[in-house]
matplotlib code that plots the C-alpha trace (Angstrom):
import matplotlib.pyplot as plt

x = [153.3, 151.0, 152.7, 153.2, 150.0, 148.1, 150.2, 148.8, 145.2, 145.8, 146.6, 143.1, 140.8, 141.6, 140.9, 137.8, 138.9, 141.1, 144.7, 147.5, 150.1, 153.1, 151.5, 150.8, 155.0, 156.2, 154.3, 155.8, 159.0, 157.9, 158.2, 155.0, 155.0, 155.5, 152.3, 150.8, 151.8, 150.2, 146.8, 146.7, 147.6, 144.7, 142.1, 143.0, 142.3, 138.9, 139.1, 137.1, 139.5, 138.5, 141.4, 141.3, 144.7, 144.5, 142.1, 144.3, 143.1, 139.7, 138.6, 135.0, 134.0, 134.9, 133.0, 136.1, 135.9, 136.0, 138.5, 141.9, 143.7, 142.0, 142.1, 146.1, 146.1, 144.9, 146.6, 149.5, 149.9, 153.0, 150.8, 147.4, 145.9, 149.3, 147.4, 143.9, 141.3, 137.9, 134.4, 131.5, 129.6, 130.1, 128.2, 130.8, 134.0, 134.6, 133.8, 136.3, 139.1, 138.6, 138.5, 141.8, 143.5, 142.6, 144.4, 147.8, 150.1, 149.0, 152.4, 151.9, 148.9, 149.1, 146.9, 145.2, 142.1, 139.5, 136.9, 133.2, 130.9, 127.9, 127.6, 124.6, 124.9, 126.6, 127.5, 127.0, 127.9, 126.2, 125.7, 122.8, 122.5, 124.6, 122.5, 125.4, 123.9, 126.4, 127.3, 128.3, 132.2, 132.3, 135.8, 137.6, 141.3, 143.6, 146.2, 148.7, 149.2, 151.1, 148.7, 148.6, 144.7, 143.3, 143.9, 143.0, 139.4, 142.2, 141.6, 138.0, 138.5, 141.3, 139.2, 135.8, 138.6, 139.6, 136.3, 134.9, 138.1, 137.8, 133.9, 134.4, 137.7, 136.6, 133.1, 132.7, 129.9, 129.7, 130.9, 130.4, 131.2, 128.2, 129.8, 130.6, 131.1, 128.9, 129.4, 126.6, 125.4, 123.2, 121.0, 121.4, 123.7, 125.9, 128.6, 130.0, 132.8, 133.3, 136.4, 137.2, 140.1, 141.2, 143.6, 145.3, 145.2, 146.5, 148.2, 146.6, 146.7, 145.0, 142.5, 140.0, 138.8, 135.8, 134.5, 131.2, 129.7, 126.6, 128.8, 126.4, 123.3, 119.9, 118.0, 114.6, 115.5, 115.9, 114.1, 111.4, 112.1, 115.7, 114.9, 114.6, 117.5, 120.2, 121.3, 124.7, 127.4, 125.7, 122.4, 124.2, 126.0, 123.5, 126.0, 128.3, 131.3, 134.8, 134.6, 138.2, 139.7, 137.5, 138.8, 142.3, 141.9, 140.6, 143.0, 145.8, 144.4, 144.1, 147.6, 148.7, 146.4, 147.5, 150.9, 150.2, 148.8, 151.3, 153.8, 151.9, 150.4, 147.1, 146.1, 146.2, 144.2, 141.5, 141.5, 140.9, 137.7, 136.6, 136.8, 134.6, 132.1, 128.5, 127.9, 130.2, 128.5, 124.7, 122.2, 122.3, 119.7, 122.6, 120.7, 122.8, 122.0, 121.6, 119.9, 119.3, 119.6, 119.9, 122.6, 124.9, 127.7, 130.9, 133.9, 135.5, 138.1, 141.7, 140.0, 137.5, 134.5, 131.6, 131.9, 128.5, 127.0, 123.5, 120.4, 121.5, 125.5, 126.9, 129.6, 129.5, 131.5, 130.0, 132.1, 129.4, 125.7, 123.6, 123.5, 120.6, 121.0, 117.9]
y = [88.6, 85.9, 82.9, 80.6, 81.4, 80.5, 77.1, 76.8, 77.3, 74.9, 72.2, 73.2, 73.3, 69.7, 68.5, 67.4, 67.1, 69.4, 69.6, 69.1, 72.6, 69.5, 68.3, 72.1, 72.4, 68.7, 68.9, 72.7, 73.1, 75.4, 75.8, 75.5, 79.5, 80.2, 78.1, 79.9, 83.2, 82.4, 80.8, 84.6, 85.9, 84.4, 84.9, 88.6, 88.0, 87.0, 83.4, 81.3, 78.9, 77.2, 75.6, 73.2, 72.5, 68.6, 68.1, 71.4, 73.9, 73.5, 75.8, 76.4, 77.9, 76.0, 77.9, 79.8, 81.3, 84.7, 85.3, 86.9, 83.6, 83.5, 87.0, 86.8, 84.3, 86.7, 89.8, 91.4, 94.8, 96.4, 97.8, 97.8, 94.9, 93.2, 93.4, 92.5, 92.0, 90.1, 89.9, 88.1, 90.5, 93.9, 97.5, 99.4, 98.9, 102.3, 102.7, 100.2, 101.7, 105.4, 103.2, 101.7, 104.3, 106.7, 104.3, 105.4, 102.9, 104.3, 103.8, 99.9, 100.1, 101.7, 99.9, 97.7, 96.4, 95.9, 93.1, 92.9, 89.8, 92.1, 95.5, 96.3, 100.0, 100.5, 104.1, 106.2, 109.6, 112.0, 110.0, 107.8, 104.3, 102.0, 98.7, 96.3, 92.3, 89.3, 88.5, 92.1, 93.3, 96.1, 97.1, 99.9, 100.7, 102.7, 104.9, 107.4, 109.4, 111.7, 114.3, 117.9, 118.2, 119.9, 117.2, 114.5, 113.9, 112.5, 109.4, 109.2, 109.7, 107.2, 104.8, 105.5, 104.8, 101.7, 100.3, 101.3, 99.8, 96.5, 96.1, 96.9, 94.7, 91.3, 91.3, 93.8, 95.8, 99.8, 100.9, 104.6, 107.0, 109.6, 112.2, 112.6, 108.7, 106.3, 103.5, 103.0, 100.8, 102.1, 104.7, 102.2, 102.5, 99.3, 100.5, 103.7, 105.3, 106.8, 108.8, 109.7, 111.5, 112.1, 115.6, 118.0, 121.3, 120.7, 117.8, 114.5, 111.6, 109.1, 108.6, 105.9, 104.5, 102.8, 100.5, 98.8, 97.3, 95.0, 92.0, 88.8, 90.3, 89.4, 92.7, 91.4, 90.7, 94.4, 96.7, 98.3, 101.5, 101.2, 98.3, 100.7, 102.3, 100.1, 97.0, 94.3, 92.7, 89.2, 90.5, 92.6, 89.2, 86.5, 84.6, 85.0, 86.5, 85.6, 88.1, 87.7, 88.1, 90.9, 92.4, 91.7, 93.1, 96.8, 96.7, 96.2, 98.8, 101.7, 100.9, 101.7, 105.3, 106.3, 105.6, 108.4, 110.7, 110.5, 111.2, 114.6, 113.1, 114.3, 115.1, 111.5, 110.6, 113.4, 112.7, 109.2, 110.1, 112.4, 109.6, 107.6, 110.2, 109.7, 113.5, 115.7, 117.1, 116.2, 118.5, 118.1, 119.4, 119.8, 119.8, 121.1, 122.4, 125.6, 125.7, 123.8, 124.9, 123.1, 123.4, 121.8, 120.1, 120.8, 119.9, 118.5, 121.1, 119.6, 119.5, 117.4, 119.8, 119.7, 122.7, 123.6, 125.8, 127.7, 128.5, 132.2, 131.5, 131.6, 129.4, 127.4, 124.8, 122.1, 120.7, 118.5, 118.0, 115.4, 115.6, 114.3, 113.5, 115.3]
z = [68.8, 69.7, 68.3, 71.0, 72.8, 69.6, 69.6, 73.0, 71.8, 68.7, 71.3, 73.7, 70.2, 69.6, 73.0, 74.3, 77.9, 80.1, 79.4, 81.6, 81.7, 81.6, 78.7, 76.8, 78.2, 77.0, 73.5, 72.7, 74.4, 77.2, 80.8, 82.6, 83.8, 80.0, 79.3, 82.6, 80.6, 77.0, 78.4, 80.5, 77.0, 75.5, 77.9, 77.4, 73.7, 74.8, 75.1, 77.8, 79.0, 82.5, 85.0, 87.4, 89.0, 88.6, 85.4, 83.6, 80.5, 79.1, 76.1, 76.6, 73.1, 70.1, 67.4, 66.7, 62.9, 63.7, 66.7, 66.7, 65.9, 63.2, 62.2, 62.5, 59.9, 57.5, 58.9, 56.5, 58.6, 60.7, 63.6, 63.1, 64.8, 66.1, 69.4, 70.0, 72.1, 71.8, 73.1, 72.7, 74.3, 75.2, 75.5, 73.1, 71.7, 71.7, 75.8, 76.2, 73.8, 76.4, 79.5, 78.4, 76.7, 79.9, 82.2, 80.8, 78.9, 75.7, 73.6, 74.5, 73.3, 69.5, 67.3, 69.2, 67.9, 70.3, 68.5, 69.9, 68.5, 69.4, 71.0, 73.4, 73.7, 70.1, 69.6, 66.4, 65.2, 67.4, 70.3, 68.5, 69.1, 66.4, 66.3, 66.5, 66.3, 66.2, 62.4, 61.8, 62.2, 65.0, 66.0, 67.8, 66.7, 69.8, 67.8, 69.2, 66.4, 65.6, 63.6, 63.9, 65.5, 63.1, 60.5, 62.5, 60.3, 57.8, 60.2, 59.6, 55.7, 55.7, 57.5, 55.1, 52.1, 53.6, 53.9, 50.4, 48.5, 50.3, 49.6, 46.1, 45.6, 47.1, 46.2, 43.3, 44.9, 44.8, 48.0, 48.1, 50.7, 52.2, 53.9, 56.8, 58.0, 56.1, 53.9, 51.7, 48.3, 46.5, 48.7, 51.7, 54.8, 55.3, 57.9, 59.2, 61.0, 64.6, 65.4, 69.0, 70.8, 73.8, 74.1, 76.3, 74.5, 71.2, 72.5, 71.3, 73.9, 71.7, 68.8, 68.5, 65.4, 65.4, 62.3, 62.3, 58.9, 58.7, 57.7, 58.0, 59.0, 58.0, 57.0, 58.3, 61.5, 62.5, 63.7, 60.9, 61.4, 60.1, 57.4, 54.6, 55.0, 55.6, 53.9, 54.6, 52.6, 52.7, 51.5, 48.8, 47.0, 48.5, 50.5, 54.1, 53.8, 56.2, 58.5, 59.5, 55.8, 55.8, 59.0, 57.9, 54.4, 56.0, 58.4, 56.0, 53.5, 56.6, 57.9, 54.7, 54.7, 58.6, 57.4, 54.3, 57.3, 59.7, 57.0, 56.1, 52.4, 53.1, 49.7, 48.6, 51.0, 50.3, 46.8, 47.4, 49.3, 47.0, 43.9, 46.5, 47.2, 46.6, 48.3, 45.7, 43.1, 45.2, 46.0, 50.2, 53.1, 56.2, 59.0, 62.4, 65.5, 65.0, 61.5, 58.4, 54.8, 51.2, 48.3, 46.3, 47.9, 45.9, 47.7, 51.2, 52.4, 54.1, 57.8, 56.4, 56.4, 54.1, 51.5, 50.4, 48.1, 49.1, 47.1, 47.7, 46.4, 49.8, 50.7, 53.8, 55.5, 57.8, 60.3, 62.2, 61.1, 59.0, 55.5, 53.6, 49.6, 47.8]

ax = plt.figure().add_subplot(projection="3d")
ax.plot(x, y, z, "-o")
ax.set_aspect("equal")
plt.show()
């Protein structure tokens, strides 16, 4: 989708001065509004490219390893990701994915990934803050899909499934998955999930799937009230990982699980999750907002609720609520 305007930025990244759009249209075949066009298309992509009408295109930011271009290298998926957007800096992802996807447009939209550097009002489950520093991968996918609602927390396993494979294929680390959303090693939190949807009734408008995983992050440099508890990929193998053939790789694996969804295979999913789960089998205190309780939590039923047995032998299902591992 972005081929010629990444030809365009090829040209800008080896130039120290500005370039002339008859030079960008000379050296690529192109007519100086198509070179107009592609340097729009990648400022929308998040790069900062100043003009000047004599001087031409300068790209301000060369430090490019983990932009969409780069991304797109690595990217092997139908949808998911074919169109992106990228900031350095932004509040939330997932504020941006609503404001867009509540401006209409949404079927031009579909699986747009919307790519944040750092977040500085990072959203968790729950409403809680989501500390989101640069070095870490925080994304926001915009899907249309075309779910029944109730089934839609298939996205969030999917998603949680996605993640865990990757983390344990490339870098041979045990990616499990605590229910409801995060992704932990060992007893320590190293990313999570966030699904949101906007709907009409039963009718869904849009779903967003947010991602965020402490990629490159440096443990000490947080906060100390969340230093015991969470840990990142880098820390875990000793070494920085590519966050953009990580990106590409989780993107590629949940194309293939939304594509199981939306073609009503939800058990494959579920029973994915389940072989991932590190809160099967677990004695559990589910805290909600009503009450709290403890038992042994024995299965995840198809809307994606928490089945747990109580002390007393009662059955009871958890649709929203944290879940602490005894």
């Amino acid at each position: 989708m972005y081929t010629q305007a990444f030809k365009v930025l090829e040209i800008l990244e080896t130039a120290d001065t500005p370039v002339l759009t008859s030079d960008i249209a000379s050296s690529l075949s192109l007519s100086k509004s198509a070179v107009w066009k592609h340097i729009n298309e990648l400022r929308q992509l998040g790069y900062d490219i100043t003009a000047s009408g004599e001087e031409g295109y300068l790209l301000q930011d060369k430090n490019l390893d983990y932009r969409p271009h780069i991304i797109y290298q690595h990217l092997k998926t139908r949808l998911i990701g074919r169109r992106m957007r990228f900031f350095e800096s932004i509040p939330s992802t997932i504020w941006y994915g609503k404001d867009l996807a509540e401006q209409g447009g949404i079927e031009e939209m579909n699986g747009m990934v919307i790519i944040a550097e750092e977040q500085t009002g990072g959203i968790g489950r729950m409403g809680r803050a989501w500390v989101s520093p640069a070095g870490g991968i925080w994304v926001t996918i915009i899907l249309q899909p075309k779910i029944p609602i109730d089934h839609l927390f298939m996205l969030t396993l999917a998603a949680s499934v996605s993640v865990a494979r990757v983390l344990r294929k490339m870098y041979d680390i045990g990616a499990l998955i605590k229910w409801p959303n995060d992704i932990i090693i060992g007893d320590k939190k190293v990313g999570g999930i966030l699904l949101e949807l906007g709907a009409e009734g039963n009718l869904v408008e849009y779903c967003l799937v947010s991602i965020g995983i402490d990629a490159n992050i440096k443990v000490e440099s947080m906060s100390q009230s969340i230093r015991t508890t969470m840990t990142s990929i880098s820390e875990e193998i000793n070494q920085e990982v590519d966050r953009a053939v990580l990106l590409a790789a989780i993107l590629k694996e949940f194309e293939s699980r939304y594509d199981m969804i939306s073609q009503g295979e939800y058990d494959a999913v579920t029973r994915e999750w389940k072989n991932f789960s590190s809160t099967i089998g677990r004695r559990v205190r589910i805290v909600t907002l009503r009450t709290q309780f403890e038992g042994e939590a024995v299965d995840v039923d198809p809307n994606g609720a928490l089945v747990v047995k109580k002390d007393n032998g009662k059955i009871e299902r958890i649709i929203a609520g944290d879940c602490i591992h005894l």
